[in-house]
N, C-alpha and C positions, 0 to 999 in steps of 0.2 A: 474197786471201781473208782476211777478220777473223777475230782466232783466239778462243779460250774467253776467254784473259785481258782482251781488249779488252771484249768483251762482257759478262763480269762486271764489269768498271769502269762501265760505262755501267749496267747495271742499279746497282749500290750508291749511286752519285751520283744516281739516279734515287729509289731507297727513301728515303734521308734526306730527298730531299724531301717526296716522298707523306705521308712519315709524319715532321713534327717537333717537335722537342723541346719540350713543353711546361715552361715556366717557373712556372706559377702553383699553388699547391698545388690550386685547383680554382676552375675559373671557367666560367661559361654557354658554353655551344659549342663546348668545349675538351675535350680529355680529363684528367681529373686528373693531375697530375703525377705519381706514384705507378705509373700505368697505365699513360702515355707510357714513364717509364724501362723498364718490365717489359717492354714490346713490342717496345723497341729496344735491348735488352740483348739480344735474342733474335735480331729481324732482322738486328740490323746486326753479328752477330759472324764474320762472314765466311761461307764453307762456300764451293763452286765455284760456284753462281747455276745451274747447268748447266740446270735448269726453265728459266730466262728467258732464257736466254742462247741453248736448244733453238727456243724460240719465236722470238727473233729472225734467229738465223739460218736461220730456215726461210722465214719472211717474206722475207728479203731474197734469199737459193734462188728466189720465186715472185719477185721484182719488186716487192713489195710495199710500202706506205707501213710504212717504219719508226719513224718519228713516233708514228703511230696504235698500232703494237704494242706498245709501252713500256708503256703501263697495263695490261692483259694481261699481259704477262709480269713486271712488278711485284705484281700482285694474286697471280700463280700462285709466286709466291717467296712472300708473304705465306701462303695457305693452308700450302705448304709448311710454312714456320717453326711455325706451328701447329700442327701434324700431331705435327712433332716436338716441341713442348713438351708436350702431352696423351699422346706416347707414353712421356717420361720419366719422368711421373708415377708415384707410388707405386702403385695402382690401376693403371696398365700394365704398364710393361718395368720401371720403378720401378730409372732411373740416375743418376747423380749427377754426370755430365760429360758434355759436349757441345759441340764444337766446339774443346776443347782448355779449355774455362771449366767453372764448376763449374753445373748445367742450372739453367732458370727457378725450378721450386719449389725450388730448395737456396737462391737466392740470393732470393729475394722472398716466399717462403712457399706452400703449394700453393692455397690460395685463389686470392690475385693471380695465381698462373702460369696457374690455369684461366683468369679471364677475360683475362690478357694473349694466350689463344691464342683464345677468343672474340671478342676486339677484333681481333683480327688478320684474322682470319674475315672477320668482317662490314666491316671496312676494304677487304678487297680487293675484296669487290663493289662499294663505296661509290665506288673507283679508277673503277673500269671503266663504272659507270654515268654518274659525272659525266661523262668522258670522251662517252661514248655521246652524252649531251645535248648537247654543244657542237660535235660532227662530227654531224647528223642525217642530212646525204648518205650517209652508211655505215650507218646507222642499222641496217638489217638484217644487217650483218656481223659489226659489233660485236656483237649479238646473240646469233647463229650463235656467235660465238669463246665470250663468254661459257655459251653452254649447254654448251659440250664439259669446259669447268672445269669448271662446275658438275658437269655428271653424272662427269666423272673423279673426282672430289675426294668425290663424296658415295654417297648408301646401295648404289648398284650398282656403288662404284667402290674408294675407298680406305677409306672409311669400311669398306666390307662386308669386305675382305681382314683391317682390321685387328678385328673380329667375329672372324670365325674364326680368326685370329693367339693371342686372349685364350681363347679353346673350345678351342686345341690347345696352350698354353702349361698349361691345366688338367687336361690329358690326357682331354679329352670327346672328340677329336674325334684321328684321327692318318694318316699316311700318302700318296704319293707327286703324287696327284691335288689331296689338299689344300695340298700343299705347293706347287703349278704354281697352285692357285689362290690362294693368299696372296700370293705375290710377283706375280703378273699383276695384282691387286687394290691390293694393302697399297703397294707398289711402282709397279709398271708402269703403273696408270692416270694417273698425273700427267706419265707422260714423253708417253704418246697426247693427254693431254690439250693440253700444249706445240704438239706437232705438229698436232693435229687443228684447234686452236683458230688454228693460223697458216694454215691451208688455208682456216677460212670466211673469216678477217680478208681471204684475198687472193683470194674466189670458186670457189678449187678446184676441179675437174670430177671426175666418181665417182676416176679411173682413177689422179686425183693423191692424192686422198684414201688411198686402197685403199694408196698406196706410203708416205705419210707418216705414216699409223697403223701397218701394217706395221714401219713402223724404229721408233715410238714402244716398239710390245709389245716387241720382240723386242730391244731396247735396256734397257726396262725387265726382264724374265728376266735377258739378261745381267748388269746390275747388281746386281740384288741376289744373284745364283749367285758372282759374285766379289768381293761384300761378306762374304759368307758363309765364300768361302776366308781371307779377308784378318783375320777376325776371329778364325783360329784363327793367323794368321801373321805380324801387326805387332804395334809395340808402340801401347801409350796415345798417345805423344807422336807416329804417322806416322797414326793413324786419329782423333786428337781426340777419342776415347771411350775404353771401356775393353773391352780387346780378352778374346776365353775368356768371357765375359761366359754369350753365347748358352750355350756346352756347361754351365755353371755353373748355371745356369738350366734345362737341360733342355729347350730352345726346339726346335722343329723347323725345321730348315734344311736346305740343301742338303751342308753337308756329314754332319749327321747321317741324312739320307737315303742317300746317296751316296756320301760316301767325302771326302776332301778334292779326290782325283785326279778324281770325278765332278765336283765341283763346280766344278775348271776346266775342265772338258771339255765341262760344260753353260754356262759365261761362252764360253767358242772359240766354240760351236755356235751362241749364239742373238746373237756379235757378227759371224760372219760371215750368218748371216742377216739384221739387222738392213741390214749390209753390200749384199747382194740387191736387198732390198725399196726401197733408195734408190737403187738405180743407171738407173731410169726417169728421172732429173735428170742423168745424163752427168756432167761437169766441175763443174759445179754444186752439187753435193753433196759437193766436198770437204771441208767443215765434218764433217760427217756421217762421211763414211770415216774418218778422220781421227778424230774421238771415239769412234769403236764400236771401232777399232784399237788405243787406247791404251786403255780399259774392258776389253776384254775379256783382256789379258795380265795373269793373275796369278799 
């Protein structure tokens, strides 16, 4: 079985190429230099890959050409990285660390850090399309993968969670339904999207689908229920951010809904389901057991 660490290797040797260093302060067909640094000051500052790394080994759970799903699951790290730069913003969650570094708008300015997560954006479709045009025999798969990004990633999906994430940090909006829909949303759509998007890449049938979105959602809940415990229980330097943050803030979360005890109870609950939902793959899904096991202990 290939484990997280191998698979984030392979994806990060993968991004620096997707996306390299521009040398020239600005030149035709290039990104300015300027833009380059801010995007890969961002991509390339580590984190777990766990988006791409989901996707590839799901692909390779199906049999699937792993060749093919490297763009996909580099584009789905790319939105990611995005997500979180426009989250850090002042006009967001408005934090100043990120990843153990000081975040995009501290260190480039919040101008540049907006479009370094708009260039990130539109770079990952750019991944996936060019891709698309060179494999046309898949032509319809490739597709397929990319619509599940897209719609995870956007107005029905992560974008919409984090809507209501900014309505309920303003105290418009409060309470326990909204809080199962921020994290399913703001969260959990990118982890279905991983999964979902490795089922068209490899044909899927309803019955595969129905298991590998299943461990997507219920992966994604888990995660962020024991991101939630963990931000009232590490420090700066074990979570790469700044931990008490959320309570400081007034944020709704799982443990201000729940309790901190709920909020592990609700990470157990949705990693052993998660758990469930993949076990239609047998042996196969070791990858899977295996990550929802160590996620969900906090």
């Amino acid at each position: 079985m290939t484990d997280l660490k191998t698979y984030a290797a392979r994806v990060e040797a993968a991004l620096d190429r997707l996306l390299p260093e521009t040398h020239a302060a600005f030149q035709a067909g290039q990104a300015p230099r300027l833009l380059s640094a801010a995007m890969r000051y961002s991509l390339l500052a580590g984190g777990k890959r766990l988006r791409p790394s989901m996707l590839l080994a799901a692909v390779d759970m199906l049999g699937g050409d792993a060749d093919m799903a490297m763009a996909p699951a580099c584009a789905l790290e790319m939105i990611h990285t995005y997500s979180l730069i426009h989250d850090d913003l002042p006009g967001m969650d408005d934090d100043d660390l990120r990843r153990g570094r000081p975040t995009c708008h501290v260190a480039f300015g919040e101008g540049q850090a907006i479009l370094a997560g708009d260039g990130l954006l539109t770079h990952a479709f750019e991944v996936m399309l060019r891709q698309a045009l060179v494999r046309p025999a898949a032509l319809n798969r490739q597709v397929a993968a990319m619509l599940e990004i897209a719609r995870g990633a956007g107005v029905a999906g992560m974008v919409a969670g984090q809507c209501l994430d900014l309505q309920a940090d303003r105290g418009e909006m409060a309470g326990e339904d909204l809080l199962q829909y921020i994290h399913r949303h703001k969260t959990g759509c990118l982890f279905v999207a991983a999964m979902a998007a490795a089922g068209r890449l490899c044909g899927a049938d309803d019955a595969d689908m129905a298991a590998l979105t299943g461990y997507g959602r219920h992966f994604g809940l888990m995660f962020q229920a024991a991101d939630d415990a963990m931000d009232v229980t590490l420090t700066a330097e074990q979570m790469g951010k700044h931990p008490g943050k959320d309570a400081a803030d007034g944020k709704l979360t799982a443990v201000s809904v729940w309790g901190l005890r709920g909020a592990r109870d609700a990470a157990a609950r949705h990693g052993a389901a998660a758990i469930d939902a993949i076990a239609r793959f047998g042996d196969r899904a070791a990858f899977f057991v295996e990550l929802a096991g160590r996620h969900q202990a906090v």
